[in-house]
NUPA-715349 format. One record per residue (C-alpha): residue number from 1; residue in one letter; x, y negated, z negated. Coordinates in steps of 0.2 Angstrom, whole numbers, plus 5000, padded with zeros to 4 digits. Layout:
[NUM; A; [X; Y; Z]];
...
% end
This chain:
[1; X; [4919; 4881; 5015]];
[2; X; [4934; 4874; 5021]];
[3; X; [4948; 4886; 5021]];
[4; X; [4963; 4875; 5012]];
[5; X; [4951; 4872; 5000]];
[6; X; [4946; 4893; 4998]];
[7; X; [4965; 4895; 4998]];
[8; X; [4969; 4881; 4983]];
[9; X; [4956; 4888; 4972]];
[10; X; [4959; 4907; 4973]];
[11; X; [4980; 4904; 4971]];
[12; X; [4973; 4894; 4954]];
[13; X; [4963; 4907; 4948]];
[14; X; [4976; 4920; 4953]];
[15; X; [4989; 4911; 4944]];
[16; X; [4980; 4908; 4927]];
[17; X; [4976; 4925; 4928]];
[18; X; [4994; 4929; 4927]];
[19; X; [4999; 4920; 4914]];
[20; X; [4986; 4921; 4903]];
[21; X; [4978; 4940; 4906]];
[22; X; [4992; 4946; 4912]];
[23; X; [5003; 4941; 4897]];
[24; X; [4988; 4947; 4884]];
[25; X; [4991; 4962; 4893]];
[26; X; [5009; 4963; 4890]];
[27; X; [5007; 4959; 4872]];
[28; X; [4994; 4972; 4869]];
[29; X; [5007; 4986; 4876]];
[30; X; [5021; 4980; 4869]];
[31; X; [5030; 4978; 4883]];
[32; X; [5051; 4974; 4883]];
[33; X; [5049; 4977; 4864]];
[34; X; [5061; 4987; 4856]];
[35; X; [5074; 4983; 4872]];
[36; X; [5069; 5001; 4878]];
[37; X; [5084; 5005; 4892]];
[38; X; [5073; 5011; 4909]];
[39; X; [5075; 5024; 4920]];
[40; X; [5082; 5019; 4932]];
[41; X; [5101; 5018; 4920]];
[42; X; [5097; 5031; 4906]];
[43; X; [5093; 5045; 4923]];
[44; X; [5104; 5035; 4936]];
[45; X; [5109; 5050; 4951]];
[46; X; [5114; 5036; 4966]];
[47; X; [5100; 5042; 4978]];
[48; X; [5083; 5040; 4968]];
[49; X; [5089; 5032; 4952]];
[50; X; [5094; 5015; 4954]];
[51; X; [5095; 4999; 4946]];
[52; X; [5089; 4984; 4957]];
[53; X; [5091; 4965; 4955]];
[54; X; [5071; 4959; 4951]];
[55; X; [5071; 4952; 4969]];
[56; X; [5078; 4965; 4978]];
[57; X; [5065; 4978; 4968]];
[58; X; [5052; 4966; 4972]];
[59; X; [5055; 4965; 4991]];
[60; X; [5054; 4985; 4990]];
[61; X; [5038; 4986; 4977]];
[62; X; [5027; 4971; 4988]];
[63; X; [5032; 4978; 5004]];
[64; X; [5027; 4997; 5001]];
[65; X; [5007; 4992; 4991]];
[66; X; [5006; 4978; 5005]];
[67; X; [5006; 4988; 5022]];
[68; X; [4993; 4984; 5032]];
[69; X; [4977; 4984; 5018]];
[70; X; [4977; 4965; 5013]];
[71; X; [4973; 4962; 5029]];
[72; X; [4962; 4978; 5038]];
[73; X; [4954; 4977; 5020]];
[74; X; [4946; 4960; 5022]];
[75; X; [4943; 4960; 5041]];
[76; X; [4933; 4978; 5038]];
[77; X; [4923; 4970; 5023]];
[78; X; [4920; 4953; 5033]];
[79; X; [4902; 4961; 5039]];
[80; X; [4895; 4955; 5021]];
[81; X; [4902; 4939; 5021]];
[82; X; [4915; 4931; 5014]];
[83; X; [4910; 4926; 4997]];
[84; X; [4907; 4945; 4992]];
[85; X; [4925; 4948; 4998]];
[86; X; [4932; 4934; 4990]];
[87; X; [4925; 4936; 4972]];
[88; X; [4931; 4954; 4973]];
[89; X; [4949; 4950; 4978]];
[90; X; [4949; 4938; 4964]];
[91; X; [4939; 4947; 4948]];
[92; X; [4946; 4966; 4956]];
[93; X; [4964; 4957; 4958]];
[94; X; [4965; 4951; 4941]];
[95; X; [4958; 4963; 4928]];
[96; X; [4956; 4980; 4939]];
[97; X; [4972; 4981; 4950]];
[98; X; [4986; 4969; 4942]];
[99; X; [4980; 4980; 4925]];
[100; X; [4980; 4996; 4938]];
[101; X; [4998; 4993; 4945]];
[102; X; [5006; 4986; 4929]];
[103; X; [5000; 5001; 4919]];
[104; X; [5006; 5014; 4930]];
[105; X; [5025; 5006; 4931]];
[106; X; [5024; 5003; 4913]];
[107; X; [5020; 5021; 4909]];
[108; X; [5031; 5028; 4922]];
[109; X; [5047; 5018; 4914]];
[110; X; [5041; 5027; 4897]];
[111; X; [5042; 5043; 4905]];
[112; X; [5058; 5047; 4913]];
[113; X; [5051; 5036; 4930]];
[114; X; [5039; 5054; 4932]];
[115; X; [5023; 5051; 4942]];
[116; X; [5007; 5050; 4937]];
[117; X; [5004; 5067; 4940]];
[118; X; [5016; 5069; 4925]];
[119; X; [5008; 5059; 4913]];
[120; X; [4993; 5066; 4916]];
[121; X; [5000; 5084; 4912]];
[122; X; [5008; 5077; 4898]];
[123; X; [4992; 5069; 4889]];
[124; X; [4980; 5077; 4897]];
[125; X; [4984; 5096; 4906]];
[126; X; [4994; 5104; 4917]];
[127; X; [4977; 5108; 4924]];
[128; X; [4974; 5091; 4928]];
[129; X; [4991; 5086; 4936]];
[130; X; [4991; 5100; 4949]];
[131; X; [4973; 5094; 4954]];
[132; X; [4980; 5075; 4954]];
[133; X; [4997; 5082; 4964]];
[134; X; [4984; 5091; 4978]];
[135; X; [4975; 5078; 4981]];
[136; X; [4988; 5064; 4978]];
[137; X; [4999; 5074; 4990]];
[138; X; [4985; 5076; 5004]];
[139; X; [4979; 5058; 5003]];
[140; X; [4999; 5055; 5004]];
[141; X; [4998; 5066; 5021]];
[142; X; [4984; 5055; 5028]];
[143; X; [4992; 5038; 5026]];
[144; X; [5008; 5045; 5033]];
[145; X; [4999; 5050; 5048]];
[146; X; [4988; 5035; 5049]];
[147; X; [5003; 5023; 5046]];
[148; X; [5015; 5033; 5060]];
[149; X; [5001; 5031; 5071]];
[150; X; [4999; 5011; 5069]];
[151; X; [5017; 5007; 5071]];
[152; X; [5019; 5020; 5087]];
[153; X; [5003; 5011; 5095]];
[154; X; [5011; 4996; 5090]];
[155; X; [5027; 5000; 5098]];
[156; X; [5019; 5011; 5112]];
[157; X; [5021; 5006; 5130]];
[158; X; [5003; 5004; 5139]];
[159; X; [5000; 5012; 5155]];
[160; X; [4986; 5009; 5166]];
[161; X; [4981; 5023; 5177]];
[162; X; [4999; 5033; 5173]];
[163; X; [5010; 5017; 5179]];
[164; X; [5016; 5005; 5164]];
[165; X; [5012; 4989; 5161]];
[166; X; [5025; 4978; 5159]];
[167; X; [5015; 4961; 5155]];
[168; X; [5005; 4972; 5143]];
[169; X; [5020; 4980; 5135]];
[170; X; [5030; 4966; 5135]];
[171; X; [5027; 4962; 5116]];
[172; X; [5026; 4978; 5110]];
[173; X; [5044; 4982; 5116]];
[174; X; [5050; 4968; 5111]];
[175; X; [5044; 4971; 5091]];
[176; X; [5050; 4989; 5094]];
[177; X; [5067; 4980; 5098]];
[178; X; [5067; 4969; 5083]];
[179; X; [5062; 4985; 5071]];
[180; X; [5076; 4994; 5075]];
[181; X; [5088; 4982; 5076]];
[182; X; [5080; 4976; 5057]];
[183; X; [5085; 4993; 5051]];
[184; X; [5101; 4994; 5059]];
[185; X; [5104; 4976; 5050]];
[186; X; [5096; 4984; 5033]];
[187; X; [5110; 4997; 5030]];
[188; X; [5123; 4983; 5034]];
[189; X; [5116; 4974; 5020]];
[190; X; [5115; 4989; 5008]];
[191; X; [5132; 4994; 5009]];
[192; X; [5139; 4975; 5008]];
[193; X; [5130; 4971; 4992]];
[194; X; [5132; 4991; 4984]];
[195; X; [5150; 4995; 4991]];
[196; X; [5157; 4979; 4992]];
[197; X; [5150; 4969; 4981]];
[198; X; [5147; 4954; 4993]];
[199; X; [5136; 4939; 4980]];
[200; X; [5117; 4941; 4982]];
[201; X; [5117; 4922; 4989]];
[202; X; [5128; 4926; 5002]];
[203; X; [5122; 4941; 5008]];
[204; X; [5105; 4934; 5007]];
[205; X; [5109; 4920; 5018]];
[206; X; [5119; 4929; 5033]];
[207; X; [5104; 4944; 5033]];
[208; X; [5091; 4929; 5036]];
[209; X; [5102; 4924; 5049]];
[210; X; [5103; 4942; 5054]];
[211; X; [5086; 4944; 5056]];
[212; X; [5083; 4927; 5065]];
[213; X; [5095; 4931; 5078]];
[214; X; [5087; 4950; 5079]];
[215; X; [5071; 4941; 5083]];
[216; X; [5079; 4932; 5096]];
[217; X; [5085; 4946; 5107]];
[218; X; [5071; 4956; 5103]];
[219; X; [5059; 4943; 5111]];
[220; X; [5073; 4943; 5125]];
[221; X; [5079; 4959; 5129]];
[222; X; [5067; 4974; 5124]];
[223; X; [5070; 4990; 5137]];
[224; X; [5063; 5000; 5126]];
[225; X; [5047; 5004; 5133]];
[226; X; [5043; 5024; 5127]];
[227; X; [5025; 5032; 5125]];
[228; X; [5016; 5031; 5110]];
[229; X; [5018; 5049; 5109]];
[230; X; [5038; 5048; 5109]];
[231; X; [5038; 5034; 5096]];
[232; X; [5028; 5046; 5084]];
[233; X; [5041; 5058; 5086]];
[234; X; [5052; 5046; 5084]];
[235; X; [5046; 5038; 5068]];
[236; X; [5044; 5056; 5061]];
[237; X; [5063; 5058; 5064]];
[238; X; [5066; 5041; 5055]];
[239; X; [5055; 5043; 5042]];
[240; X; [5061; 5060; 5036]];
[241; X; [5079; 5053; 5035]];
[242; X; [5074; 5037; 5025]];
[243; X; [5065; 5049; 5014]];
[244; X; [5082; 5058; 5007]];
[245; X; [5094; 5045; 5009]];
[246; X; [5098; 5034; 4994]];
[247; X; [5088; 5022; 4990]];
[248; X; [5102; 5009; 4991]];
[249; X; [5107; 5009; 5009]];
[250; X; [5089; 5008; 5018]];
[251; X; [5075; 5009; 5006]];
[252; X; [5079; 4993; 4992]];
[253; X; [5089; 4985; 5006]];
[254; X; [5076; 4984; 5021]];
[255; X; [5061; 4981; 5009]];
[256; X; [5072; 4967; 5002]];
[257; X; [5074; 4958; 5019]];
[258; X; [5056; 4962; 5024]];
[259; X; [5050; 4952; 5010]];
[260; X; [5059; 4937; 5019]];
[261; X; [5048; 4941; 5034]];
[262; X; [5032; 4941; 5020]];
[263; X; [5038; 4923; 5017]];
[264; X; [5038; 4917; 5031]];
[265; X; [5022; 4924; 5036]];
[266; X; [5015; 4915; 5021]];
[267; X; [5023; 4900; 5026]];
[268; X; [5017; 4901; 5044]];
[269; X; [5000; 4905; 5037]];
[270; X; [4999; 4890; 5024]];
[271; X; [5006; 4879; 5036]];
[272; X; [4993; 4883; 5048]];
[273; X; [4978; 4882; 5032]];
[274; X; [4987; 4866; 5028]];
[275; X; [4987; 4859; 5043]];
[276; X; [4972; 4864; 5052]];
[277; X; [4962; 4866; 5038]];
[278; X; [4946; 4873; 5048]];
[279; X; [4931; 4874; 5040]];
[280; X; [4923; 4891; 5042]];
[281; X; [4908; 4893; 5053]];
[282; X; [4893; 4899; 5043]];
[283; X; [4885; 4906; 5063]];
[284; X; [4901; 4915; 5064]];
[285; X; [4907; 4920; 5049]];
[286; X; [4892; 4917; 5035]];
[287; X; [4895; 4915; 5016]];
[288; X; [4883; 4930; 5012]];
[289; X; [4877; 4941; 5025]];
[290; X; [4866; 4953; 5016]];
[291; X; [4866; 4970; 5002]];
[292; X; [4863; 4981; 5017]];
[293; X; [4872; 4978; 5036]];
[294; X; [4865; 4987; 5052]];
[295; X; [4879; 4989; 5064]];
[296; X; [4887; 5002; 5076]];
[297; X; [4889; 5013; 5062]];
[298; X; [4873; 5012; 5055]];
[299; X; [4867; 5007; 5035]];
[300; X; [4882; 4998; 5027]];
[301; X; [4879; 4996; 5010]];
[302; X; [4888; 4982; 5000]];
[303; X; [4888; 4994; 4986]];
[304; X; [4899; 5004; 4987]];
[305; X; [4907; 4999; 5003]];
[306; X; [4914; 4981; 4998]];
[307; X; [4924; 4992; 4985]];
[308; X; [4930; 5004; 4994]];
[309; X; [4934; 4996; 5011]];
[310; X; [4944; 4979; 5002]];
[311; X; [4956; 4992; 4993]];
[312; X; [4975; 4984; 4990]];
[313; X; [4968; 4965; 4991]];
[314; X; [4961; 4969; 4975]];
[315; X; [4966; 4989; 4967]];
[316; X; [4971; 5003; 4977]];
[317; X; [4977; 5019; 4969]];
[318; X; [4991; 5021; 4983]];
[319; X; [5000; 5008; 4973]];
[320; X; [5000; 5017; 4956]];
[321; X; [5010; 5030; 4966]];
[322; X; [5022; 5018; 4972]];
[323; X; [5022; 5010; 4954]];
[324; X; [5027; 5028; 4944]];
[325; X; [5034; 5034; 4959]];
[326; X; [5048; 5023; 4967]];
[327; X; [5046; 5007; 4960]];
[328; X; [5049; 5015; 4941]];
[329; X; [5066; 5022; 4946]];
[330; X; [5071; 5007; 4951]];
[331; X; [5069; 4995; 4938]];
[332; X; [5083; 4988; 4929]];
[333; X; [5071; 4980; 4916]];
[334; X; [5054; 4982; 4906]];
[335; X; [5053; 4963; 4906]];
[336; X; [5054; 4965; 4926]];
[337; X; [5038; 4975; 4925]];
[338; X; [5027; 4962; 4924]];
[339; X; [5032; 4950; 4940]];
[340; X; [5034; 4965; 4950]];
[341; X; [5019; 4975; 4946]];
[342; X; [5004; 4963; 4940]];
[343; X; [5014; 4948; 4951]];
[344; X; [5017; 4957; 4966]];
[345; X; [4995; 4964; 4966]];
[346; X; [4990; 4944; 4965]];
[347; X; [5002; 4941; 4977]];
[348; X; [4993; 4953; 4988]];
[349; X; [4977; 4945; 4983]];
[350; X; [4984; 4927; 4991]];
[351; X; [4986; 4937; 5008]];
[352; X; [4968; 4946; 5007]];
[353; X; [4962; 4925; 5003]];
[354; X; [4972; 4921; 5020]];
[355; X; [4966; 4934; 5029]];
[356; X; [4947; 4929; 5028]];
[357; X; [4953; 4911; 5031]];
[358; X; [4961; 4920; 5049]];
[359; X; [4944; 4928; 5050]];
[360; X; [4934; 4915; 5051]];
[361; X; [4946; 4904; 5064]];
[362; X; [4950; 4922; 5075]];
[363; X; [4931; 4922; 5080]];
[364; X; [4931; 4904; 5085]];
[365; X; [4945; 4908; 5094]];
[366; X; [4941; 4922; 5102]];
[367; X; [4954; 4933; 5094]];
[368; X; [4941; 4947; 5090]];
[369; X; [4954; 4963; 5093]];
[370; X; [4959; 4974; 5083]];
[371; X; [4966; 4969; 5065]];
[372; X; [4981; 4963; 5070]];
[373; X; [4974; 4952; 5084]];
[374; X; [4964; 4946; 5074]];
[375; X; [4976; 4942; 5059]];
[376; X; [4989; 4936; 5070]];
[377; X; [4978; 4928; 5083]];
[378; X; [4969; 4917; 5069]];
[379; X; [4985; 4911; 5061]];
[380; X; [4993; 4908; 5075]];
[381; X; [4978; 4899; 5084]];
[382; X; [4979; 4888; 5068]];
[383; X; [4996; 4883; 5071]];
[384; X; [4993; 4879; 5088]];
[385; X; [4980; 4869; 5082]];
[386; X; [4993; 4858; 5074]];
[387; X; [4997; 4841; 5083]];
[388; X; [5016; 4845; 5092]];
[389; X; [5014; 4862; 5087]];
[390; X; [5003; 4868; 5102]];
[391; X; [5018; 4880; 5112]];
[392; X; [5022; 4886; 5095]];
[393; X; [5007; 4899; 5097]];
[394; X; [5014; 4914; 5107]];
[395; X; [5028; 4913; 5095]];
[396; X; [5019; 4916; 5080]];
[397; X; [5007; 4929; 5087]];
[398; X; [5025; 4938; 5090]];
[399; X; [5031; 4935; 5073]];
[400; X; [5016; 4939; 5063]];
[401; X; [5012; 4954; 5073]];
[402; X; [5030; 4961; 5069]];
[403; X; [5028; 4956; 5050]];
[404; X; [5012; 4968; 5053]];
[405; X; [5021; 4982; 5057]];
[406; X; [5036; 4981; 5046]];
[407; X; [5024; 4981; 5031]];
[408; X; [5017; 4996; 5038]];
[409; X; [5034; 5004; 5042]];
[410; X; [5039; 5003; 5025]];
[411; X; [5023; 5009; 5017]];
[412; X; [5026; 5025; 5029]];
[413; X; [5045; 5028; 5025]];
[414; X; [5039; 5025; 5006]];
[415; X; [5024; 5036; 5007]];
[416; X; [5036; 5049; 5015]];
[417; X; [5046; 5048; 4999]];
[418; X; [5032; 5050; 4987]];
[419; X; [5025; 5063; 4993]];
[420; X; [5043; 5072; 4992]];
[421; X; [5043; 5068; 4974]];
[422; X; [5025; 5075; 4972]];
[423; X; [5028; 5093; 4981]];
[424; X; [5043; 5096; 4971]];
[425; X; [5033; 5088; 4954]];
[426; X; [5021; 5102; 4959]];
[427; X; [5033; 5117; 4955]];
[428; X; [5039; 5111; 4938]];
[429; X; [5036; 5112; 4922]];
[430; X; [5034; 5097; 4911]];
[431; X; [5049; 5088; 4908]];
[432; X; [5059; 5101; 4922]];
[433; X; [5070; 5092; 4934]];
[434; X; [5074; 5100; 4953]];
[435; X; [5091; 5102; 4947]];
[436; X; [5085; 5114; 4932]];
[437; X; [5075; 5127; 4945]];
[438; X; [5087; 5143; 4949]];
[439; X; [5071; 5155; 4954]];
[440; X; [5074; 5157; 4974]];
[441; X; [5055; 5152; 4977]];
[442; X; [5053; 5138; 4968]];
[443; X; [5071; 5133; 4970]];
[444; X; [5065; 5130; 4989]];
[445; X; [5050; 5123; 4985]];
[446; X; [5058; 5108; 4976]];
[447; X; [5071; 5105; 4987]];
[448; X; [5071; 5087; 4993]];
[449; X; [5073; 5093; 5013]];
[450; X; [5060; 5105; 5013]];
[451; X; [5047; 5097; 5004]];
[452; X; [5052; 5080; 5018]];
[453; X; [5051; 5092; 5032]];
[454; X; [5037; 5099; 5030]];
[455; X; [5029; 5082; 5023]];
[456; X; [5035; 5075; 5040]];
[457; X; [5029; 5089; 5050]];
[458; X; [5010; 5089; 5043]];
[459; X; [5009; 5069; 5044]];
[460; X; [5015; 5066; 5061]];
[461; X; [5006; 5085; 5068]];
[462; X; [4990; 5078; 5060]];
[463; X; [4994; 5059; 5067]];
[464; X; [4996; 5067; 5084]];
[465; X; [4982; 5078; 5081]];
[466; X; [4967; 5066; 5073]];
[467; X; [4966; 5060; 5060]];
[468; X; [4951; 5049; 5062]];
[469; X; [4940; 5062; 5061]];
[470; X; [4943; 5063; 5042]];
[471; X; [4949; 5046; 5041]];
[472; X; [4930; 5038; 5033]];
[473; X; [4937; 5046; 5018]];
[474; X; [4951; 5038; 5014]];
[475; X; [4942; 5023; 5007]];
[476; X; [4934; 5034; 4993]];
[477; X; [4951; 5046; 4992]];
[478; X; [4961; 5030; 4987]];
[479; X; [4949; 5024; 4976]];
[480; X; [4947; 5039; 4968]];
[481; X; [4967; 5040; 4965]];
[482; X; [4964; 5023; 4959]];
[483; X; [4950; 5029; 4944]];
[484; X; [4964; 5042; 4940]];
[485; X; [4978; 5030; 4937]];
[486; X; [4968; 5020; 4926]];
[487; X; [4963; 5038; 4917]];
[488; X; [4978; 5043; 4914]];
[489; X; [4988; 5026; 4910]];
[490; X; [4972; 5024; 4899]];
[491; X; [4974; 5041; 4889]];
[492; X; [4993; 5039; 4888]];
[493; X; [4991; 5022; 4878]];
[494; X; [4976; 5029; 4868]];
[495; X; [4990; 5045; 4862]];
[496; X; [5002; 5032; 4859]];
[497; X; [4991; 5021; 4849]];
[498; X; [4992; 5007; 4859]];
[499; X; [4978; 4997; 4866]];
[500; X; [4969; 5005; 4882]];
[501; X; [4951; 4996; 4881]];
[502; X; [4957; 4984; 4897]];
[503; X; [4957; 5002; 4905]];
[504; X; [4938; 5007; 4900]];
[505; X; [4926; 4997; 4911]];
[506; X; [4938; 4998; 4927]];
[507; X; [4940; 5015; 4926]];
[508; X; [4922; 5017; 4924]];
[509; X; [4916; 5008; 4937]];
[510; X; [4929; 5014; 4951]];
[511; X; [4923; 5032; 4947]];
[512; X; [4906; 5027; 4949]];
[513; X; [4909; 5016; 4968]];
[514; X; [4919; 5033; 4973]];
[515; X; [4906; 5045; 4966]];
[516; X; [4893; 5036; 4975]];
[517; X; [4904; 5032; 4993]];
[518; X; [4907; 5050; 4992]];
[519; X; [4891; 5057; 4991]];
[520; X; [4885; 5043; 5005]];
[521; X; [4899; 5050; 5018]];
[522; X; [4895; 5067; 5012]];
[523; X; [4877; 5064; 5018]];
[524; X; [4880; 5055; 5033]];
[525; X; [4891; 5069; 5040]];
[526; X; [4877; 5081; 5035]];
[527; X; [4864; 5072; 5046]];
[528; X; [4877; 5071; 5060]];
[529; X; [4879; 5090; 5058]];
[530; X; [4860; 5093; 5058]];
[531; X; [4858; 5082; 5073]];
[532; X; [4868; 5095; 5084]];
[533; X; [4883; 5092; 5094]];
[534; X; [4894; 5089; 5080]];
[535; X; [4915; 5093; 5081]];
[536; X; [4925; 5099; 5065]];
[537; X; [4926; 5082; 5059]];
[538; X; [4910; 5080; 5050]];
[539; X; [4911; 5098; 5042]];
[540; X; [4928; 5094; 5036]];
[541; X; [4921; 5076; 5029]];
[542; X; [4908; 5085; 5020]];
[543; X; [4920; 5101; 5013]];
[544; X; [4937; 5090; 5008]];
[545; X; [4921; 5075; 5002]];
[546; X; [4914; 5090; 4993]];
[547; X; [4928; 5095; 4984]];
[548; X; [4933; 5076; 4979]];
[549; X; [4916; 5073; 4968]];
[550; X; [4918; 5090; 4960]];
[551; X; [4939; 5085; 4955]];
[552; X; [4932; 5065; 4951]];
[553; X; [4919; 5077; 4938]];
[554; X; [4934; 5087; 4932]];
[555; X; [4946; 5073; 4928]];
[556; X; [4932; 5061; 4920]];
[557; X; [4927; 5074; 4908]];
[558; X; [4947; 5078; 4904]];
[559; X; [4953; 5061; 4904]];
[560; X; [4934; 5053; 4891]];
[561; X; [4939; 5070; 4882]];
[562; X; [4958; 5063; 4878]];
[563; X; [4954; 5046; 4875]];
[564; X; [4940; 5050; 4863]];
[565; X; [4950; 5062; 4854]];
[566; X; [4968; 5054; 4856]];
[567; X; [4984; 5066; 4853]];
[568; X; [4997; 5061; 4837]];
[569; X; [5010; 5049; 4842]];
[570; X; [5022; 5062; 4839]];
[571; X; [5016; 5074; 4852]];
[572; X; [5019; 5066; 4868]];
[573; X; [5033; 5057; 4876]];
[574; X; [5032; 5039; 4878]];
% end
């Protein structure tokens, strides 16, 4: 298959998927009717509550679900080949996670921008949302440690032998150097276009400009070259300020400009397709490799791996948080939920599409490691292969290597901030704010710098302290969250007698692929305890894995129970 024309089909079918499911979807909903005022002005508080221009929220909303899973999604999947991937980025993309991420803004924005904690407690139980909370908040603790850690090692100096490595660190330091200075460049821009009202147009020239230059020095002058120890400490101090601090001056600001650095990524990356237009290599990277791969780590199973390995290239249930729990407050209105929610997964789907076609040139190439080599190595190679593009290489390897880590940057510093709102969601009763908690106990619990701190403190301890060992379960974990979503957004609609059959056979069938990863991991990490030798990772994959099948039980039987018996109209809030 030749990879342009891979790329032109999938952005065809992505895009009539949008406009003709997408907009049935809306329709069926009844999205923008009734010219329902959003959260984000009827609950406006300057730090959380915000209204944002559609590009500016769109910048923040693509930037937080993208991280780095469009891209380690594909390239862990790859083992089955890439049709397999492919059809599921395109079919998951388009009826499981556009549906997924749409539903859960849309429900959010009808309930006060609350999480989906809260509207499950609402239309199902308050049993069922402090469940959701636990587990949405301990999933929430993993990616903050596993998303510290990638941009520490991405920043973090390499020493050989207890002396540093200059040549190796070279790039490293120097993307450390453009992050920060990125940042430093984000609260600029918030406060010009917030405080002094400098025109979108403008202020979106001169921060392109800003981050161009920033570039420059960065790959110029980086003498910042600290362990990968201190930049986790580092991170944890930045992250647990980005997570209080209104959203205006860093959160909708940086994500805003980070997009910019997703353009042109794309733009790189098509130019590349475009230009080199490789054919992939059936010996290296074959259509179809097989139902069952034999590898280092044993069996791999196409189902349920495929679904629970390529996770936000076609529906993850970390962007339902995101969608109910940043993006809601931010939205200035319902007729912006569709481009930003179902137009911001397809968009994602494009990326998980270029990815494979990186996949298939990195192994020519020789770019075979690590995620980001070999995303970064492959579209850079591409490039190169370009006639009078061939010293642009190193270049591009630089700039799609710190597009890598600023996605993931933001998904940690937004992940930080969702799990604050779910700690405090915890402690409150339905349709309680933080503000109205006087009792000294839980008045501490829902306060927004104790529930960061300690957020903080168990992501970056646990970052430090490995998080690998439980990290096979994060697949299934985020899947799981996913099946919930679509529960809950499903039961909602059903109570306010609106259409939720798009929900039925996604929800279905992603609790089945994490009932079934589950009970593979859970039995894998039993033969590795039986087989001796084994540390407290396996036991704690087969307690917490345990745990997860017996809370996926649980809210199946809740969430059938409400959409087969739906709740009056009246009796909900929507």
């Amino acid at each position: 298959m030749n990879t342009l024309v891979l790329l032109l089909i999938s952005i065809a079918v992505l895009f009539c998927g949008y406009v003709f499911y997408g907009g049935w979807v809306a329709r069926q909903w009844g999205v923008n009717e009734g010219n329902h005022p959003t959260p984000a002005h009827t609950m406006e508080d300057g730090v959380d509550y915000v209204p944002a221009k559609a590009p500016i929220l769109m910048g923040h909303h693509f930037s937080s679900i993208a991280g780095a899973g469009p891209i380690t999604g594909p390239i862990g999947a790859a083992m089955f080949g890439w049709l397999p991937v492919t059809l599921w980025v395109l079919i998951g993309g388009i009826f499981f996670g556009g549906v997924h991420d749409f539903g859960a803004l849309f429900a959010s924005i009808r309930h006060q921008g609350k999480s989906i904690g809260e509207i499950i407690s609402l239309n199902m139980s308050k049993r069922a949302k402090q469940l959701f909370i636990i587990f949405s908040y301990l999933t929430l603790i993993l990616v903050v440690a596993a998303f510290a850690a990638i941009v520490a090692s991405t920043f973090g100096a390499t020493y050989k032998d207890g002396v540093l490595d200059m040549a190796a660190s070279a790039t490293k330091a120097s993307v450390a150097m453009v992050s920060i200075m990125f940042i430093l460049i984000a609260i600029i821009f918030g406060f010009a276009v917030y405080r002094r009202h400098t025109p979108m147009v403008i202020s979106s020239i001169l921060g392109v400009g800003a981050i161009v230059l920033c570039m420059a020095v960065g790959m110029n002058f980086h003498p910042f070259y600290f362990s990968m120890n201190t930049w986790m400490i580092l991170v944890g101090i930045y992250i647990t300020i980005a997570s209080v601090t209104p959203v205006w001056i860093l959160l909708q600001p940086r994500d805003y400009l980070s997009s910019f650095l997703l353009y042109a990524m794309l733009i790189v990356a098509v130019i590349g397709i475009v230009g080199a237009h490789p054919t992939i290599d059936e010996k290296v990277f074959p259509a179809f490799a097989g139902f069952t791969i034999n590898n280092a780590n044993g069996t791999q199973f196409l189902f349920p791996i495929l679904f629970t390995t390529v996770a936000c290239g076609a529906i993850s249930g970390f962007h339902s948080l995101v969608s109910s729990g940043t993006t809601s407050k931010q939205l200035d209105k319902e007729s912006d939920a569709k481009p930003i929610a179902y137009g911001g997964m397809l968009l994602e789907c494009v990326l998980a599409i270029i990815t494979l076609c990186a996949i298939g040139y990195a192994r020519v190439t020789g770019h075979t490691h690590g995620a980001t080599d070999i995303f970064a190595g492959g579209i850079a190679a591409m490039v190169a292969a370009i006639p009078g593009f061939e010293g642009l290489k190193n270049i591009m390897y630089t700039l799609l290597v710190l597009t890598y880590s600023a996605f993931c940057l933001t998904s940690l510093d937004t992940a930080t901030r969702l799990a604050r709102f779910m700690f405090q969601e915890f402690w409150l009763e339905p349709g309680e704010n933080p503000k109205d908690v006087t009792d000294g106990f839980r008045k501490l619990m829902v306060n927004p710098y104790f529930a960061t701190i300690l957020t903080v403190i168990l992501g970056i301890s646990l970052g430090m302290g490995g998080f690998a060992k439980i990290w096979g379960l994060f697949g299934a974990a985020n899947q799981l969250l996913a099946a919930i979503g679509l529960l809950a957004v499903a039961a909602w609609l059903g109570n306010a007698g609106k259409s939720n059959k798009m929900f039925l056979f996604p929800m279905s069938f992603m609790l089945l692929v994490t009932i079934c990863s589950l009970s593979l991991i859970v039995k894998n990490q039993i033969g590795i305890i039986m087989a001796g030798a084994a540390g407290w990772g396996p036991y704690a994959q087969v307690i917490i894995g345990s745990l997860l099948v017996i809370l996926a039980l649980i809210l199946a039987v809740e969430g059938y129970r409400t959409i087969a018996h739906p709740r009056k109209e009246t009796e909900i809030n929507h």
